[in-house]
Structures are given as structure tokens and as C-alpha cells.
N, C-alpha and C positions, 0 to 999 in steps of 0.2 A: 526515654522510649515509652510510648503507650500501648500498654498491650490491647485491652479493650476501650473499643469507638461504637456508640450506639450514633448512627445518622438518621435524626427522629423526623417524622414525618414528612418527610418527601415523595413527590412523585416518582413514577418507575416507567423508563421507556426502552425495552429489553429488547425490541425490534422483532416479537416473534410475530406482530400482529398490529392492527390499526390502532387499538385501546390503549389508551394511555391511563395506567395502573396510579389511583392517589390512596393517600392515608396508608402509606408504607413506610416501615422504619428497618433498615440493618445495622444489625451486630455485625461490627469487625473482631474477630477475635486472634494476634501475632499475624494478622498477612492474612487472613484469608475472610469468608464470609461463616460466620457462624449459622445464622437464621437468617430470613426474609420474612416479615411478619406483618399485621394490620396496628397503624401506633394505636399503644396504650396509654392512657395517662401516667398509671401508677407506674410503667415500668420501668422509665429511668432510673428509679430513686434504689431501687433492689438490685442492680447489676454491676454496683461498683465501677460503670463506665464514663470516661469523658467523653458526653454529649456533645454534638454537631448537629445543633439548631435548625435542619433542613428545608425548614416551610419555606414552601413557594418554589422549590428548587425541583430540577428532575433529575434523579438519576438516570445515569445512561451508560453500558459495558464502555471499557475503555476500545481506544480507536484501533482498526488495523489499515494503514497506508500500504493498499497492498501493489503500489507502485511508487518505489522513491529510489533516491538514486544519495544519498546520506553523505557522499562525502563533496557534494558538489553544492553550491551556491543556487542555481538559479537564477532568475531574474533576465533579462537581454539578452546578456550576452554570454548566455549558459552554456557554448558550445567552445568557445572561448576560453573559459575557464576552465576546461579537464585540462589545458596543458599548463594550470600551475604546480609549482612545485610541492610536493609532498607534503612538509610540512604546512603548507598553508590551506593545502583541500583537509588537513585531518582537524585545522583550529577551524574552518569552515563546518565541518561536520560537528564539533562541540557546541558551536551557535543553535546548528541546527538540533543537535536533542536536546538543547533548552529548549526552544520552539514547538519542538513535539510533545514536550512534557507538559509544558503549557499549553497545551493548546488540546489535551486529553488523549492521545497518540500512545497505546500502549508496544502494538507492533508497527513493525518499519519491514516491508519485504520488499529488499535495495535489490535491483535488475539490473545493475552493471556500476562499474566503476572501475577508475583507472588503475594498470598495473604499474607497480612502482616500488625500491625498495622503504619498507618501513621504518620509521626515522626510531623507533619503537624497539624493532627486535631484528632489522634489517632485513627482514623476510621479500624475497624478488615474490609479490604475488598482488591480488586486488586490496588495495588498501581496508577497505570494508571490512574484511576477513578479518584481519588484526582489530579491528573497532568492535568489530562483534563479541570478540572475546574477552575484550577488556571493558566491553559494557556490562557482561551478562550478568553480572550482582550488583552493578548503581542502582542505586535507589530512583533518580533522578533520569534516567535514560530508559529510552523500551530497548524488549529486545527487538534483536537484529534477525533476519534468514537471510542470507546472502547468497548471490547466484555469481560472486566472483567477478569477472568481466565478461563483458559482449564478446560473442563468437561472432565473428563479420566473415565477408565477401570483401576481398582487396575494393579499397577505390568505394565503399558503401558511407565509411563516416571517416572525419579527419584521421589523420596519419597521427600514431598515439592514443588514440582516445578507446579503442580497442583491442583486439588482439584478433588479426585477419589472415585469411587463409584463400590462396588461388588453388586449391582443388581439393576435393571431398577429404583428401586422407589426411590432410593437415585439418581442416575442418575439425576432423574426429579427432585428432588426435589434441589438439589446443582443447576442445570439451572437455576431453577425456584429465587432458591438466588440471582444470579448473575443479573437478573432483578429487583429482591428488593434493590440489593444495588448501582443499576443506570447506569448498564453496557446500551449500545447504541445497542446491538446484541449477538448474543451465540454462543459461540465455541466450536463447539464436536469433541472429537480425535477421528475419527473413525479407527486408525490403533490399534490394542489390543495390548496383552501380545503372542498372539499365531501368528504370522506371515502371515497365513494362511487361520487365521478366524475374519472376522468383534466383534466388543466388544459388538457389540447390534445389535438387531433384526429392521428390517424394519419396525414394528409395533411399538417399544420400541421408536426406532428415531421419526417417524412418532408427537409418544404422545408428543413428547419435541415442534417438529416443529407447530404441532396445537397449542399449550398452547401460544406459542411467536407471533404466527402470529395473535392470538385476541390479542396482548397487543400491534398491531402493530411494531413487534420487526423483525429483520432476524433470521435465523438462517444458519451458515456456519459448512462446517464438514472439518478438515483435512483429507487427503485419499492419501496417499503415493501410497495405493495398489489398485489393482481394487475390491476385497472385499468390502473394506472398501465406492469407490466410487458407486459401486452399491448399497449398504444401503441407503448411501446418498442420492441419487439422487431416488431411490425405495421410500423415504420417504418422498420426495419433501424440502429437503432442496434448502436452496437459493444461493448458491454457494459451491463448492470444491477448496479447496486452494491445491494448487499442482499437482493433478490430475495425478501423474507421471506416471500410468501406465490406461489411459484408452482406451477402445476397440469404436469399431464405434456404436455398439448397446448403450454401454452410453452415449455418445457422442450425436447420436441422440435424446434420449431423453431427455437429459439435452437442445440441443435446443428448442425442441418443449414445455419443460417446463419453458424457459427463466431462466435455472438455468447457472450461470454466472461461469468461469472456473477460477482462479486466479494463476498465473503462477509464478514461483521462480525460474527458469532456470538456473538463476546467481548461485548459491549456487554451482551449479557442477563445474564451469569454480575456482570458490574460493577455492573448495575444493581440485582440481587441484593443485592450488598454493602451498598449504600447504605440497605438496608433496617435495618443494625444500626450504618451508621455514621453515617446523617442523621436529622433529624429532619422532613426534606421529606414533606410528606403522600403526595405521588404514588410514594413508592416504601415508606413503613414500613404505609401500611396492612393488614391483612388483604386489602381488593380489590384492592389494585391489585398487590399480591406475587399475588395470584392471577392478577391478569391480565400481567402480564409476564412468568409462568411458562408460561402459554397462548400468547403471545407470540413465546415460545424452542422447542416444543413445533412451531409450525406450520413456524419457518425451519428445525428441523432437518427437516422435511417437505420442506421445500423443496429441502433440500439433496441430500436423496434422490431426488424428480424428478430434480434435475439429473443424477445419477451415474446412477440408470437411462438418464435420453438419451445416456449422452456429450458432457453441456455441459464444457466447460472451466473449470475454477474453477483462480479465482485469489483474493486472501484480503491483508484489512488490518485494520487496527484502529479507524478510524473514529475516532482521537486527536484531539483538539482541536476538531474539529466535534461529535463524541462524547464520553461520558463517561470513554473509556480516557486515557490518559497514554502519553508518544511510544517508551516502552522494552515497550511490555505486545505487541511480536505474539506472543512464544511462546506467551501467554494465549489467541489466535485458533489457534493451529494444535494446542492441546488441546483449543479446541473443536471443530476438524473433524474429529478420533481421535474423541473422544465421538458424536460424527454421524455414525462409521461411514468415514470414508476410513481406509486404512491408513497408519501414521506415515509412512511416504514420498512418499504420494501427497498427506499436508496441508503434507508440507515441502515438495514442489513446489512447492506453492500460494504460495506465498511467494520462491520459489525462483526456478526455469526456467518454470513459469507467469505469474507477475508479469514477467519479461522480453518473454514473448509478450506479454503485455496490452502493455506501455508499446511490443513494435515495439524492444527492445536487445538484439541477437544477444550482448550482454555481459553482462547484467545476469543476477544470480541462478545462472549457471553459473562453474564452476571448470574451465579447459581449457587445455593446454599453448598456447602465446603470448597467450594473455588475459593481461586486467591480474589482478595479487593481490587481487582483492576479494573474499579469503573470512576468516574469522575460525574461532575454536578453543575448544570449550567440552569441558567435562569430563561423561565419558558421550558416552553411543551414543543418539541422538535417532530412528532408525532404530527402536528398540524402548522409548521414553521417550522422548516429546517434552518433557519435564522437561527435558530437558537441555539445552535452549536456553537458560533462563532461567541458566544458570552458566558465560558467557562468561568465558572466560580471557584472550584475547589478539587483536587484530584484526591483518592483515597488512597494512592501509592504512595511512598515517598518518606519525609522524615518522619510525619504525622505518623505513618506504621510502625516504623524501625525496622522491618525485615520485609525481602521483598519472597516470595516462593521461587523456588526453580522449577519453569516450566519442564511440561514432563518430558518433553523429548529431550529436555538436557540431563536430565538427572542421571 
């Protein structure tokens, strides 16, 4: 174990701003950041520290995916896969935090996943739940916030894949579960069975959002449609994940309410793909490449609502509930350059935003006595978000020996 790591001269790209910081060197000292300082020549040689050779490299806070779905696969036919067995979503989810750990992913904030008993501790509840726990001192693993399972609308997503309710009191009451059995926050599908119509009333949402907010909990809505995000948002939920079709009337009040937008943009660019890599009707057609192209067209509308109000956007990949796969956010945060945020303010989104959302004064920032959970990639992401995708080196891990407990676990 190393206790002291000087990472000499590198650049620094901390997302608070356009400028991309050079001639920076950090002391790690047991897990955490000792100093942030201008490199010295002389001062490797005085600190008793193994150096890491940093030039040319940026630093950058470790990642927050503040949409992923951790025990699920990905890929085609993602929808598919919630109904395998247990054992095989939880070796799928060990894939995946290699992936994330690689790929500089310190937080994971998983928005559903299936219930099932755990092969682990036999526990009848969201698989996640039990992974979160047995993550939270790997060296090798981020942590987890888990929202347990999807609260649906009967007849909204397959049979299994959630835990659904035909009318409000079940509704509450399956939420109200998902908190007894140690979820971190609550996930409501607000897209229903009917297209066209929210699965609950403003009042209905409302009662779930009061109940969680005395247990000090969040609550987030899925909202594909604007139906769905004016419920949300009408009921004072704490975030929309997706948000893909909203107008500036919600927009503005989601800012004025500090409810936070969480963006998945990448999914259209993937879903793209699949038009040359599958042979699945719903995505190589001529219509339906047309309609998922109208699709991507209305969210990055959407995402410009939000930026005219001052919503707060924060940004995931929507992995394993999704088509992405658990290493692809830098693929979300070239989507929000393409939609118009400047590269700093998409690395936020991921960054010191996704800290906000998850409520971790630690998460996503890099700051002298914080823990070292930032990682090092080659290039300036500041002006190429490319540069994410060419991680070099993480500072968590065996290289530390100890990882901190973040403070809300302590």
C-alpha cells in the first residue's frame, strides 16, 4: 500500500469553468487529496512520495452516472434481459463495475432494477440494494445510490420488470416498500399504458413525494412525455430523468422549483447504431430511423428549454435499463456539446451536478481534503469532450489502499 502519491504536473479540469488549469500537481495522502499546488521542480524529492509522472495528462473529478440501471446488461435487447435470473443480472452487474471503474465512473445512481430474491442473503427486494452494500469498501467499484425498483402503472413496462400498481393506494404503498427495504430514493414511471395520459394524478404523485421528503428521501419521475413531466414536476418531484419532450412553461418551473433535469441523449445516438448493427425491425427501418431521429430532435429541444430556464441538468447513460453499456457516459456528455452546452458545463453534468442531484458534497468534485476520486485522461476535455473516452489512470483503487467513506455513509 502507498500511502503518499504526488501526480506531478498535469492539467486540471474541475468543471467549475471554461479554463483548463496546467502546471498542477496533487498530493494524495491515505485516500484523500492533501494539496492542489503549481508543479515544483524541487518538490518531489522532499515528500518521500511515489510520483506519477502526470505531463500531458488532465485531471478530471471522478465520474457521476447519474442514470444507470447497474444490474442490467444493455445493449438491444435490454429489455429482454430484466427477466434473467438473478444470478446472472448480479455477474452482469460485476462486468459492469469493471467498466465503470475503468472508464473513471466514481458514482452510479441506479433508477431501477429488478426485484428478486438475492442469491447473496436471500433478501425478496431490488437486487441493487444488496450490491450497494457489498460494494461500499471495493476498492475497485463506485459507490452505488439506489432507488430500489420502478413504481409503474399495470400494463406501462413488461410483466416483472417492475413492481406495478392499478390504483393510487398500491402505488403509495409499493413506494412506501421500496423505502423499508433501504432504497436511497424513489422512482416513478410517470409514462403510463395510454401514451397520452400521465398513470397518476398530481395529487396521487404529490402524496408519494410528501411521504419521502419527511423520511428525508428524493423522489424522481421518468417523463419520456410532457404529460408525464408536468405531473412530475406539478407535484414537486426532485428530478425528471429524460425529460425528452419538455415545453418552457415546465422548464421554468422546474427551475424555480430547483427540480434538477437528468439527461440520456446518448440512447438516440445508440439507437442509431443498431440500425447497421441489428437486424431488429424497430430500429433498421426507414420509419422508424426516421422516427427516432424526430425523437433526438425534440430532447435536444428539450434540453434547450431547460438551459433558457436555468434548470439544472445533470446527465447519465441510462445503461442497462437502456441500450448504452456501463463505460459509454463520455458518449452522453458529447451529446450535450452537440445540444449546445459548452464542454464544461456537459462535464458538470456529470461532474459537480450529479453530486447535487445524489445530495454528495464529495461526489464529482476534486478539492484539497476530499477523497482522490478523480482519474486522468489524455487531452483537454475542456475543449474535446473526446477526451474522456482515453482514460489513463484512476486515483482510487489499489494504487491508494483505502478508499474514504463517503459522508452520508458514515
Amino acid at each position: 500500500m502507498v500511502g503518499r502519491i504526488l501526480y506531478r504536473d498535469a492539467a486540471l479540469a474541475d468543471a467549475t469553468g471554461p479554463e483548463l488549469k496546467t502546471g498542477v500537481s496533487v498530493l494524495v495522502e491515505d485516500g484523500r487529496v492533501a494539496w492542489i499546488r503549481p508543479t515544483e521542480n524541487e518538490l518531489a524529492e522532499n515528500l518521500g512520495a511515489k510520483v506519477v509522472d502526470a505531463g500531458g495528462a488532465t485531471i478530471v473529478p471522478g465520474l457521476v452516472d447519474g442514470h444507470s440501471h447497474v444490474t442490467l446488461p444493455g445493449g438491444s435487447h435490454w429489455i429482454a434481459r430484466g427477466s434473467d435470473p438473478p444470478e446472472r443480472l448480479l455477474e452482469e452487474a460485476e462486468l459492469n463495475g469493471d467498466l465503470l471503474n475503468h472508464a473513471g465512473v466514481r458514482w452510479a445512481r441506479d433508477v431501477g432494477s429488478v426485484t428478486a430474491a438475492d442469491p447473496h442473503d436471500g433478501r425478496q427486494r431490488a437486487l441493487t440494494l444488496g450490491l450497494r452494500d457489498r460494494w461500499r469498501h471495493r476498492l475497485d467499484r463506485p459507490y452505488i445510490r439506489a432507488a430500489g425498483t420502478w413504481v409503474t402503472r399495470t400494463g406501462s413496462l413488461p410483466a416483472g420488470l417492475s413492481v406495478s400498481a392499478d390504483d393510487p393506494d398500491t402505488m403509495f404503498a409499493l413506494a412506501q416498500r421500496q423505502l423499508d427495504d433501504g432504497a436511497d430514493l424513489i422512482k416513478l414511471y410517470l409514462d403510463g399504458p395510454k401514451p397520452d395520459e400521465a398513470p397518476w394524478s398530481i395529487e396521487e404523485v404529490r402524496r408519494v413525494v410528501e411521504m419521502a421528503h419527511t423520511r428525508k428521501v428524493k423522489v424522481t419521475a421518468h417523463s419520456s412525455t410532457l404529460v408525464g413531466a408536468r405531473v412530475g414536476v406539478g407535484a414537486g418531484v426532485d428530478s425528471i430523468e429524460h425529460g425528452f419532450t419538455l415545453d418552457d412553461e415546465v422548464a421554468r418551473r422546474m427551475a424555480t422549483q430547483g427540480t434538477f433535469l437528468v439527461t440520456t441523449l446518448a440512447v438516440f445516438r445508440s439507437w442509431a447504431t443498431f440500425a447497421r448493427t441489428t437486424t431488429i425491425p424497430g430500429f433498421v427501418s426507414d420509419e422508424k430511423r426516421a422516427a427516432i431521429s424526430r425523437r433526438r430532435e425534440a430532447a435536444v429541444e428539450s434540453v434547450h428549454c431547460a438551459q433558457r430556464a436555468g434548470v439544472r441538468i445533470a446527465a447519465g447513460t441510462d445503461f442497462g435499463g437502456g441500450s448504452l453499456r456501463a463505460n459509454q457516459l463520455a458518449w452522453e456528455v458529447e451529446s450535450l456539446v452537440d445540444a449546445g452546452l459548452a464542454p464544461w458545463e456537459a462535464l458538470a453534468a456529470v461532474t459537480r451536478r450529479g453530486g447535487e442531484l445524489l445530495g454528495e458534497p464529495e461526489a464529482g468534485v476534486i478539492r484539497e481534503g476530499g477523497p482522490a476520486d478523480f482519474f486522468l485522461v489524455h487531452g483537454d476535455p475542456l475543449s474535446d469532450p473526446s477526451a474522456l473516452w482515453r482514460v489513463w489512470r484512476v486515483a482510487w483503487g489499489a494504487e491508494v489502499g483505502s478508499v474514504p467513506t463517503p459522508m452520508s455513509a458514515r
